[in-house]
C-alpha positions as CSV (number, residue, x, y, z in Angstrom):
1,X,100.4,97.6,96.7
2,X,102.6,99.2,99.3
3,X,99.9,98.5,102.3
4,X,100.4,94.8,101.2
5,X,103.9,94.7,101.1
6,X,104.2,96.4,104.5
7,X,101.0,94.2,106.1
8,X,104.0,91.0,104.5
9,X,106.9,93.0,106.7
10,X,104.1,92.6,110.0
11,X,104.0,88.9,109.8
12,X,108.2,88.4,109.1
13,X,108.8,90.7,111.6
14,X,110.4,93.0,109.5
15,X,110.1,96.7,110.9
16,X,112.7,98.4,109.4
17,X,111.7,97.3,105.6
18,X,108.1,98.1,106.7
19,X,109.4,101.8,107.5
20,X,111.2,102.4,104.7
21,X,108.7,101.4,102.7
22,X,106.1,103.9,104.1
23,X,108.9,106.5,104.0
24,X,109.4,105.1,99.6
25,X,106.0,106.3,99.4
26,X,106.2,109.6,100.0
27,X,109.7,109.8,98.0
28,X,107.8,108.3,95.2
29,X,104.7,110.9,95.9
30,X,102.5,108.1,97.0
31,X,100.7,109.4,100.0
32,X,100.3,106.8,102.8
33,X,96.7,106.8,104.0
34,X,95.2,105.1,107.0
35,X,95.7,101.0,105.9
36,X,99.7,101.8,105.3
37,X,100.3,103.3,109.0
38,X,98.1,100.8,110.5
39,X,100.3,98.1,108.4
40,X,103.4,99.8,109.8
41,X,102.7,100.2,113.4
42,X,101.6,96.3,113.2
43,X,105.1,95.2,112.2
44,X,106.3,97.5,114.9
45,X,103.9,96.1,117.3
46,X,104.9,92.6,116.2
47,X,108.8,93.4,116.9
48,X,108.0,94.8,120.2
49,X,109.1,98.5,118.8
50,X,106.7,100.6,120.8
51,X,108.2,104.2,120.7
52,X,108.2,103.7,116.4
53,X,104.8,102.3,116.9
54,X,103.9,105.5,119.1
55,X,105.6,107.7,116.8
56,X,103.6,106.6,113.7
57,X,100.5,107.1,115.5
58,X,101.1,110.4,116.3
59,X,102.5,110.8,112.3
60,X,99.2,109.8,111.7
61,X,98.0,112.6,113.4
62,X,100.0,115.2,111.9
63,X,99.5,114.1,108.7
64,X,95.3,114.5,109.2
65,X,94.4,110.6,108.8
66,X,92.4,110.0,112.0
67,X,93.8,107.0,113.8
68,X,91.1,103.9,114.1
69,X,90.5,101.1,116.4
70,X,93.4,98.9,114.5
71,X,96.5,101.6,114.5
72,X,95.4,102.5,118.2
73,X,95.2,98.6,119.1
74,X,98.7,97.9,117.5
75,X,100.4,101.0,119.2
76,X,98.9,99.5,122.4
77,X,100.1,96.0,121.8
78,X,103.4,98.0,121.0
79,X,103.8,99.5,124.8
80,X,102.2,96.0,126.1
81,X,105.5,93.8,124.3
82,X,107.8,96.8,125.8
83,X,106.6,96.9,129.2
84,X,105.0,100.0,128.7
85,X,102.0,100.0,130.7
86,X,101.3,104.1,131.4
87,X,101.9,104.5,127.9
88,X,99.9,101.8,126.8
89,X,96.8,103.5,129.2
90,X,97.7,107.2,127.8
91,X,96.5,105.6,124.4
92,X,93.9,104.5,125.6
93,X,92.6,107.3,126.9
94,X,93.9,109.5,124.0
95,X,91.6,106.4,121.8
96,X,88.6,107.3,123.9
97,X,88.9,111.1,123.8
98,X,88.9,110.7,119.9
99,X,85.7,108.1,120.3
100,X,87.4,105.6,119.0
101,X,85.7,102.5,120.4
102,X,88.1,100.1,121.5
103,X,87.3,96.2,121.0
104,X,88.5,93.4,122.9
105,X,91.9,92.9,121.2
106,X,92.7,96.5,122.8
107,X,91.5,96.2,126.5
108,X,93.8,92.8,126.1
109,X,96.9,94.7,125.3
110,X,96.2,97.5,128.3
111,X,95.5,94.6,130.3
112,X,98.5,93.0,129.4
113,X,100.6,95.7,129.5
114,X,99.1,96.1,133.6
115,X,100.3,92.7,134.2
116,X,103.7,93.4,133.1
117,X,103.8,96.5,135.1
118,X,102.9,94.5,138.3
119,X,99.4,97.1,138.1
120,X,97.3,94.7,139.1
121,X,94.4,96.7,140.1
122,X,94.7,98.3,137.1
123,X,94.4,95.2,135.0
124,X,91.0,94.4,137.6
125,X,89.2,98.0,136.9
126,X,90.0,97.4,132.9
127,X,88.3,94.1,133.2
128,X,85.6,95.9,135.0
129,X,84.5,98.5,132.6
130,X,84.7,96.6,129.6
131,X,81.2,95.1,129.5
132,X,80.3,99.2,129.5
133,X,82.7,99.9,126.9
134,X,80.8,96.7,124.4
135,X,83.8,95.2,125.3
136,X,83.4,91.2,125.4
137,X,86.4,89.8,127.4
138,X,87.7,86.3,126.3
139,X,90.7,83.7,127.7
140,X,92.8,86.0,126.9
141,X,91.6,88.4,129.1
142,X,91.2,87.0,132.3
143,X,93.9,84.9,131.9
144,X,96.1,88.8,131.8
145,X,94.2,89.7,134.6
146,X,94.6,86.8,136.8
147,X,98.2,86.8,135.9
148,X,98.5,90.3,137.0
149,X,96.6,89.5,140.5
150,X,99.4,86.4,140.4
151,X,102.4,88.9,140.5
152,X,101.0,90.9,142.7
């Protein structure tokens, strides 16, 4: 399927067959659905791409298929590989204002994307809220967060 074939371009690293192919479906009057953007701003994500990422969110958008935890995550992790951190908190506020509940994996990426901004008290009142949000940090986590305090 074409979601397979563009979840395959995530894991090569290869964005720019992962678009074309989502833009082959529409020539071929295949509508892309939910699992096919989510598979495409994942091999954006992976190549660090974050203004395609963000653009195929808000495609999403336009196109009526309601973003979910996963193309909201990836978009995230997008902005976090760019350096990206106000973007990267913009979605996540744009996730939460569409009660989309994000996971672990997404405060990670904010988090991330804090630390690379030098925000560390940013990255601190993310940590914070997450046990509210049903948020379970890991490593991962405080490991961002204490490198953010680091740079600081």
């Amino acid at each position: 399927t074409y979601s397979a074939t563009i979840s395959a371009c995530e894991k090569c690293i290869q964005w720019q067959l992962a678009l074309d192919l989502l833009h082959a479906m529409r020539s071929k009057g295949v509508a892309p659905n939910r699992i096919s953007h989510n598979a495409a701003i994942s091999a954006c994500a992976s190549a660090g791409q974050w203004q395609l990422a963000f653009d195929l969110l808000h495609a999403m958008q336009l196109r009526a298929i309601d973003p979910d935890e996963i193309a909201y995550s990836a978009a995230i992790s997008a902005c976090e590989k760019g350096k990206q951190w106000q973007l990267a908190l913009s979605l996540l506020s744009l996730m939460l204002d569409a009660r989309v509940a994000p996971d672990g994996i997404t405060y990670n990426a904010v988090i991330s994307a804090c630390e690379k901004g030098g925000q560390w008290p940013l990255a601190l009142d993310l940590l914070s809220v997450m046990p509210c949000a049903r948020a379970v940090p890991s490593k991962i986590t405080y490991n961002a967060a204490i490198s953010a305090c680091e740079k600081s």
